[in-house]
C-alpha positions as CSV (number, residue, x, y, z in Angstrom):
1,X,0.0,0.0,0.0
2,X,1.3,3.6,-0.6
3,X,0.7,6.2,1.8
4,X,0.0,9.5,0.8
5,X,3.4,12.0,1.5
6,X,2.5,15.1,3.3
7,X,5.3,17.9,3.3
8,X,4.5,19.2,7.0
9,X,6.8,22.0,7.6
10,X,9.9,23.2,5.6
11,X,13.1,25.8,6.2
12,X,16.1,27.0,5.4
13,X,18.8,29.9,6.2
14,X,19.7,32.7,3.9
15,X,22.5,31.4,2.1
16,X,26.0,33.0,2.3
17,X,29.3,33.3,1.0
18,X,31.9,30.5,2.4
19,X,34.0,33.5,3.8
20,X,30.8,34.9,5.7
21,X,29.3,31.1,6.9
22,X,28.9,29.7,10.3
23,X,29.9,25.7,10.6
24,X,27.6,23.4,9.6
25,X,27.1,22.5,13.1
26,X,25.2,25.6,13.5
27,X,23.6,25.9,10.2
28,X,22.0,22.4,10.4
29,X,20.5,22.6,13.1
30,X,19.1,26.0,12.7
31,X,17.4,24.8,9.6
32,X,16.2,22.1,11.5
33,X,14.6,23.9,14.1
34,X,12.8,26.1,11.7
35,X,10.8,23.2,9.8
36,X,10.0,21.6,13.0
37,X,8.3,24.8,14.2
38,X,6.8,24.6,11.1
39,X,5.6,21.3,11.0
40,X,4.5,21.9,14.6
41,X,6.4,18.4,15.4
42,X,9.0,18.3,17.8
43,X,12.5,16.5,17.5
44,X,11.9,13.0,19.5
45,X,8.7,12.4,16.7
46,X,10.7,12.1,14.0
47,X,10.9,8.1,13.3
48,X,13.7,8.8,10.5
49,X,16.6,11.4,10.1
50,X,17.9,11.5,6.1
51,X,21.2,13.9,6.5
52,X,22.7,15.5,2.8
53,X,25.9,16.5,2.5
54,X,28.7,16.3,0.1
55,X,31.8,18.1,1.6
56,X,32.4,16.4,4.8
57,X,33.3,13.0,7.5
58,X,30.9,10.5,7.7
59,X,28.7,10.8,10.2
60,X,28.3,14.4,9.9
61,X,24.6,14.0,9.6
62,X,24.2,12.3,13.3
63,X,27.0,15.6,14.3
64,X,24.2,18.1,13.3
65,X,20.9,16.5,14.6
66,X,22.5,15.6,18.0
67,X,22.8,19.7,18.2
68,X,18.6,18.7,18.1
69,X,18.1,15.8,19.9
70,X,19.6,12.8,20.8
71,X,16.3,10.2,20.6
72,X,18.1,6.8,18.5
73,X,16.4,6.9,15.9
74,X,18.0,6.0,12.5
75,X,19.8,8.8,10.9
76,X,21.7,7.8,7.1
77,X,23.7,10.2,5.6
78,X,23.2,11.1,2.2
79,X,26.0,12.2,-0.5
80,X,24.7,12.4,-4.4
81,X,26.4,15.2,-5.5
82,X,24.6,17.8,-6.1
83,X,21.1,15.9,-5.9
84,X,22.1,15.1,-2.2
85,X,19.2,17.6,-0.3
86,X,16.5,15.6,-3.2
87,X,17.9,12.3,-2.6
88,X,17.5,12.9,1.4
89,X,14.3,13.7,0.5
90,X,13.3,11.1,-1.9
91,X,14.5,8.2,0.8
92,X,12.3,10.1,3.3
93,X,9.4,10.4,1.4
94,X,9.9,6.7,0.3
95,X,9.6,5.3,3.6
96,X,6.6,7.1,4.5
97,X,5.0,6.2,1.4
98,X,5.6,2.8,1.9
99,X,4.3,2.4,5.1
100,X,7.5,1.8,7.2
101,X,7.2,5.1,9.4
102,X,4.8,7.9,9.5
103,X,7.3,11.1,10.1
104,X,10.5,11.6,8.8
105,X,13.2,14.3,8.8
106,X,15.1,15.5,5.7
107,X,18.2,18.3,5.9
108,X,21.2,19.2,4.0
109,X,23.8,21.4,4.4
110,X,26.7,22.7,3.0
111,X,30.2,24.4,4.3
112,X,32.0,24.8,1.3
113,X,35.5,26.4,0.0
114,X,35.6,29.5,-2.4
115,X,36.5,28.2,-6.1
116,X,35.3,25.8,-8.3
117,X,34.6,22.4,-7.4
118,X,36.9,19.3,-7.2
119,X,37.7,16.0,-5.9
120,X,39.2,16.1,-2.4
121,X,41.2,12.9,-3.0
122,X,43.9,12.8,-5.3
123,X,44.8,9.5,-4.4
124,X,42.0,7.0,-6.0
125,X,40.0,7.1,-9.5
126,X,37.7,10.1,-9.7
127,X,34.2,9.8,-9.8
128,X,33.7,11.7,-12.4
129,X,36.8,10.9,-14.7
130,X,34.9,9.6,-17.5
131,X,32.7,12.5,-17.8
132,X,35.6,14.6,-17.8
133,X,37.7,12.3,-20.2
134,X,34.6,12.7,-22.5
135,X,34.4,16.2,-22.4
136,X,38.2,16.6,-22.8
137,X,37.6,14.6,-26.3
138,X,34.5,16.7,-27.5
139,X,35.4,20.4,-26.1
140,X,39.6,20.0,-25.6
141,X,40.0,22.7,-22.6
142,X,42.8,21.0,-20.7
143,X,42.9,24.3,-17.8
144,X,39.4,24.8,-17.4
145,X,37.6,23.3,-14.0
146,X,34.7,20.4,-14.8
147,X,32.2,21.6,-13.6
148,X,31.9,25.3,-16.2
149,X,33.7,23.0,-18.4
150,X,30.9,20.2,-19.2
151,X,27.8,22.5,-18.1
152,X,29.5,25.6,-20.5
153,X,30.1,23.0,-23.2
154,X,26.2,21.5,-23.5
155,X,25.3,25.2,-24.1
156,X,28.3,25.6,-27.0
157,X,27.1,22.6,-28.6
158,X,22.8,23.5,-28.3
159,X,23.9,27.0,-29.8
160,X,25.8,25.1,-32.5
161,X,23.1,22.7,-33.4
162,X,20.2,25.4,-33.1
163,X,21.8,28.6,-33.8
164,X,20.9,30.4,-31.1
165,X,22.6,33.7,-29.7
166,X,24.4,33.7,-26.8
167,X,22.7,36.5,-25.0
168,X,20.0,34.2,-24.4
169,X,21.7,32.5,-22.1
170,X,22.6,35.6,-20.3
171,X,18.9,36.4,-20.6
172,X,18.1,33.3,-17.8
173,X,21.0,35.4,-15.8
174,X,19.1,38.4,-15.9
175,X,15.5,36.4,-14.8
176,X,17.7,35.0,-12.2
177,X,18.5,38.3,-10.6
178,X,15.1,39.5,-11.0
179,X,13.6,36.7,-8.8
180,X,15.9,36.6,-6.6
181,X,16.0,40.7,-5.3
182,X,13.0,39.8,-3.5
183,X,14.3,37.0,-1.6
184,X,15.7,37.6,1.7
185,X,17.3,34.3,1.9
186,X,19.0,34.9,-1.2
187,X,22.9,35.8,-1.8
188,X,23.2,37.7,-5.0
189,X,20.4,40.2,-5.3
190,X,21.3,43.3,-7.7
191,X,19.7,43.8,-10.9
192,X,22.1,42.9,-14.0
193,X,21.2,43.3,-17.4
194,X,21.9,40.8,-20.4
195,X,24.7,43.9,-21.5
196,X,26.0,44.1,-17.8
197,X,25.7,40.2,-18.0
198,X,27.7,39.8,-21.2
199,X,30.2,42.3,-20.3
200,X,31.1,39.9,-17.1
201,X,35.0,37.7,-17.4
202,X,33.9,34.4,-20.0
203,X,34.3,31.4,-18.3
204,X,33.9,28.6,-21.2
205,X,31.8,28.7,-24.1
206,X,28.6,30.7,-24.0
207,X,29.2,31.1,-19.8
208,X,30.3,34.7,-18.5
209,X,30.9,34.8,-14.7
210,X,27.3,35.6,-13.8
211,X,26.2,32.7,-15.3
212,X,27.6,30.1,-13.0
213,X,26.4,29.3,-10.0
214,X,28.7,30.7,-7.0
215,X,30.1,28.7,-3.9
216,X,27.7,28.7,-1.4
217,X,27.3,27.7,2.5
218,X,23.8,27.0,4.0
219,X,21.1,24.6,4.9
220,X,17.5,23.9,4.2
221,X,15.4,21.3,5.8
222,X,11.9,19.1,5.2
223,X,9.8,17.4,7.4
224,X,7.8,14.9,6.2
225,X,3.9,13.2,7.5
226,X,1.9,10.5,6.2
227,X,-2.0,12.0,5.9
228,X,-2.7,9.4,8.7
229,X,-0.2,10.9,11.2
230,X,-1.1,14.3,10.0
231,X,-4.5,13.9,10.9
232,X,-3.7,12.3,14.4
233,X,-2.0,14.7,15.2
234,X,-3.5,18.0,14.0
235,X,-0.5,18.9,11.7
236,X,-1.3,21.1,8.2
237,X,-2.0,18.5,5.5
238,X,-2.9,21.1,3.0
239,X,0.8,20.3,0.5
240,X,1.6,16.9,-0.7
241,X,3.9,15.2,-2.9
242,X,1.9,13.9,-5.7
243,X,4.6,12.0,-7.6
244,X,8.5,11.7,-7.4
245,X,11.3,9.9,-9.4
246,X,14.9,9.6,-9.4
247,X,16.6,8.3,-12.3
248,X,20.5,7.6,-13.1
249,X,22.7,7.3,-15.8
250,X,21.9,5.3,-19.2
251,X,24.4,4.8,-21.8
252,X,23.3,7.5,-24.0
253,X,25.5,9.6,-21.4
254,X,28.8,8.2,-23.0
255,X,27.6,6.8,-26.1
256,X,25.7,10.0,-27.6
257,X,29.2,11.7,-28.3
258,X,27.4,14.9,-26.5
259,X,28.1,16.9,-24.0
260,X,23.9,17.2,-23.5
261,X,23.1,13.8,-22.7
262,X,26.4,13.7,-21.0
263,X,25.0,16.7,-18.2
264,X,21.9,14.7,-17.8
265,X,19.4,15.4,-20.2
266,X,18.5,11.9,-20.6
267,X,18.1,11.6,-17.1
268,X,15.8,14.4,-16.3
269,X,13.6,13.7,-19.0
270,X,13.2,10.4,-18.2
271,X,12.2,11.5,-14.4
272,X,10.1,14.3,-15.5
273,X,8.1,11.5,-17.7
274,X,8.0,9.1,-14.9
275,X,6.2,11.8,-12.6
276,X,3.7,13.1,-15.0
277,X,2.3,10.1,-15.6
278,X,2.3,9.3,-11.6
279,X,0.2,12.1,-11.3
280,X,-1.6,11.8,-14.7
281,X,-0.6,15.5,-15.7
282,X,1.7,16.9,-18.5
283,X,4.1,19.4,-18.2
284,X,1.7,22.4,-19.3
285,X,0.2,22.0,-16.1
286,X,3.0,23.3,-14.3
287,X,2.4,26.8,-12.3
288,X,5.6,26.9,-10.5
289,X,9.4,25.1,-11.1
290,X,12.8,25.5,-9.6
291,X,14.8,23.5,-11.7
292,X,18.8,22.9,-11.6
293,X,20.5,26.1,-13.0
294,X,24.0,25.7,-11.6
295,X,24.9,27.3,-15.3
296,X,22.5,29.2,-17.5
297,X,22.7,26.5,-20.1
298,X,21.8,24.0,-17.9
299,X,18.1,25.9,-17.1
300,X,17.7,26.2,-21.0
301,X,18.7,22.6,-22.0
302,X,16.4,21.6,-18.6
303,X,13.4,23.8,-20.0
304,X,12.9,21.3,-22.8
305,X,14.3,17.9,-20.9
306,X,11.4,18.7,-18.9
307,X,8.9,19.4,-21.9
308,X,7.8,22.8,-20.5
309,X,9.2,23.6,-24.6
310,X,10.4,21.6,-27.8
311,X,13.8,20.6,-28.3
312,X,15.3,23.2,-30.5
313,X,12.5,26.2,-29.3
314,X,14.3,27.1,-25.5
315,X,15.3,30.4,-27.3
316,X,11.8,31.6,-27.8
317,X,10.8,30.3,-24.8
318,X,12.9,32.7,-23.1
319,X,12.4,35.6,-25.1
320,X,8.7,35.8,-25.1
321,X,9.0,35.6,-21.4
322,X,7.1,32.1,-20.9
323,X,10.1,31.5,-18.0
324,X,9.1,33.7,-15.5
325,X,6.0,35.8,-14.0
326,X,2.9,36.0,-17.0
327,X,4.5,33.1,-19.1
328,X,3.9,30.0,-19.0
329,X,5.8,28.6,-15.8
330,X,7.7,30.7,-13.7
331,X,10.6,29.3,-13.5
332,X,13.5,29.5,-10.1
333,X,10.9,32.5,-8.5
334,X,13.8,32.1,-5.7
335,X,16.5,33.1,-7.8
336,X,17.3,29.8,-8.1
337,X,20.8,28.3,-8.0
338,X,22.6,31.7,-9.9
339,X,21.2,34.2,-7.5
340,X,19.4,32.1,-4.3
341,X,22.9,30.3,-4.5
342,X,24.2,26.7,-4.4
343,X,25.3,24.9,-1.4
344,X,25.6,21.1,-2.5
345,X,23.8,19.1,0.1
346,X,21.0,21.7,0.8
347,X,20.1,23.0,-2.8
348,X,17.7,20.2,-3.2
349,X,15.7,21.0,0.4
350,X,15.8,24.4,-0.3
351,X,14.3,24.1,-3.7
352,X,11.1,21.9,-1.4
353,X,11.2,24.9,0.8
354,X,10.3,27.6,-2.1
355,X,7.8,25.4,-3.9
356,X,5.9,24.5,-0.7
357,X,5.8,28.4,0.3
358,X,4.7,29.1,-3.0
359,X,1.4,26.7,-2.9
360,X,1.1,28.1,0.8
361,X,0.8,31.5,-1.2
362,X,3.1,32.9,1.9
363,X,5.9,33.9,-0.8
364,X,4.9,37.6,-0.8
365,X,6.3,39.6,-3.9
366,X,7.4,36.8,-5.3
367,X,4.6,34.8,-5.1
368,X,2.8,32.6,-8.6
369,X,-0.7,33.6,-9.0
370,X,-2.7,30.8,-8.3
371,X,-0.1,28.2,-8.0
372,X,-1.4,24.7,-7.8
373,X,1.4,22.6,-9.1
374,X,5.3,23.0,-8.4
375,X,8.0,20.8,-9.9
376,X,11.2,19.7,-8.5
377,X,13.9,19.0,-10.7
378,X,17.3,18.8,-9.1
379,X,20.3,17.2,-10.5
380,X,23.7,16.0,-9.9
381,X,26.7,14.5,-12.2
382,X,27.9,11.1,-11.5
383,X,25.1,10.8,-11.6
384,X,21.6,11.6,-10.2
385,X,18.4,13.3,-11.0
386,X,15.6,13.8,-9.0
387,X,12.3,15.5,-9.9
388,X,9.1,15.7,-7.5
389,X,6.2,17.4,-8.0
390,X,3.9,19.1,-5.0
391,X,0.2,20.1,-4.9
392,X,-2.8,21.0,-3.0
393,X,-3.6,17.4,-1.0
């Protein structure tokens, strides 16, 4: 039997540069505390504790919810990348669904370095070191990071097969910043142009500075009810999760010879599919989305992975404005990734925080007339997507 998912209560901390952060020991729990308030649940309720992460020991999951409570229940710590807050949230809702436990707890959190992102061990195979062998062959850049490198070269090779400029990806920059000077929680708030945009240091390919997603400390939590407990217990069951999927690699990653599939098109897609047709909905239905914009030409390529556009129309889709307020999904009203910012393990959560306010309609100048349905999509290479959608229970 599956048990209906409620998403009781939901927070997060404004997120910060790693020069500015607190330790994760205080940012977890803070995050914590705010979604159990909330929820209107308090710590030695939760059955199940699903801890995200990416930079850190093991067991840093258990370090942060002792700063809570100390009641012995489970407590798994989660590292996907930079799916990790999603995939802490997909085990959670998981268990609830299938009957195992009625409440569960799902945070993530991030202390990160300034720079771009690597591996911190130098002495074992990489992760990631066919993605970046394949890129290497496709794009040769032997000095530039991974991460802008892979992201910067899907957008070079969608603006070679379809021709598009390359201010439109500075044009998702620009939505970014617009979202996100309303967000309190946000780190990067001032108005840029697509000019100001352009005029910014290139990184790789169609990418200028603005257009990748910054280093960035903080935590967002989730918790999570079945409608039974809810009801027991007189918590709001007014936002569940009506469908979720998480999906890995095929071998159309390697074996497409593009550097598209090899950022995860495939993948979301494939997850998107999988949750419309849990909920029996198509992706016009969407009100709301905060999709995966770690680079601008992720959030175009992701526009039509997700179907909200046809392959090969993402550049009218974002000049005729159907990407943000009056179009036809407002997409990242948080500022997403670019501006909100981008701490690993907590992106995911945070993402579950803005979409749940949203359908609460408690997101004030930022909030989606009429919202009724919010997607998910939240992605990491190596590789993991998850995409959940939310909606009125």
């Amino acid at each position: 039997m599956s048990q209906k998912v409620i998403v009781a209560g939901v927070g997060m901390i404004p997120f910060v540069k790693p020069s500015a952060a607190e330790p994760y020991t205080v940012m977890g729990p803070r995050a914590i505390r705010i979604a159990l308030e909330d929820a209107g649940v308090s710590y030695p309720q939760i059955q199940q504790v699903y801890a995200g992460y990416v930079y850190g020991d093991s067991t840093c999951g258990q370090r942060v919810a002792y700063e809570v409570g100390m009641s012995g229940v489970p407590v798994i710590n989660v590292n996907n990348n930079c799916s990790t807050g999603s995939t802490a949230l997909f085990l959670a809702r998981q268990a609830i669904a299938s009957g195992a436990i009625d409440c569960a707890l799902a945070f993530g959190f991030e202390q990160m370095l300034p720079g771009a992102l690597g591996s911190m061990y130098k002495d074992r195979p990489d992760p990631l070191d066919k993605w970046n062998e394949q890129s290497q062959r496709l794009q040769p850049a032997p000095q530039m990071p991974p991460a802008p490198h892979m992201f910067g070269g899907a957008g070079v090779e969608y603006q070679q097969k379809y021709g598009i400029r390359s201010e439109t990806f500075a044009k998702i920059s620009e939505k970014a910043r617009k979202h996100a000077q309303h967000n309190d929680k946000a780190i990067f708030r001032e108005l840029l142009t697509v000019e100001q945009i352009m005029a910014t240091p290139t990184i790789y390919g169609v990418l200028t500075r603005v257009q990748c997603g910054p280093p960035t400390c903080g935590a967002a939590a989730a918790v999570l009810v079945s409608e039974r407990y809810a009801k027991q217990h007189g918590l709001r069951s007014d936002i569940a999760i009506l469908g979720q999927a998480m999906t890995t690699d095929t071998a159309s990653t390697f074996e497409a010879g593009s550097m598209i599939k090899a950022v995860g098109y495939d993948m979301s897609r494939a997850a998107a599919q999988q949750v419309y047709a849990q909920a029996g909905i198509g992706a016009d239905d969407i009100d709301v989305c905060e999709l995966h914009d770690c680079f601008t030409a992720n959030e175009l390529v992701t526009y039509e992975a997700l179907g909200f556009t046809p392959e090969g129309t993402a550049e009218k889709f974002i000049w005729d404005g159907d990407n943000t307020y009056g179009g036809k999904v407002v997409t990242n009203p948080s500022g997403g990734l670019l501006s909100k910012g981008h701490p690993l393990g907590a992106t995911g959560l945070a993402q579950c925080t803005e979409l749940v306010e949203q359908l609460r309609g408690r997101s004030g100048v930022r909030q989606v007339e009429g919202a009724r349905l919010a997607l998910q999509h939240n992605i990491g290479i190596g590789g993991a997507c998850v995409v959940t959608l939310y909606g009125k229970a």
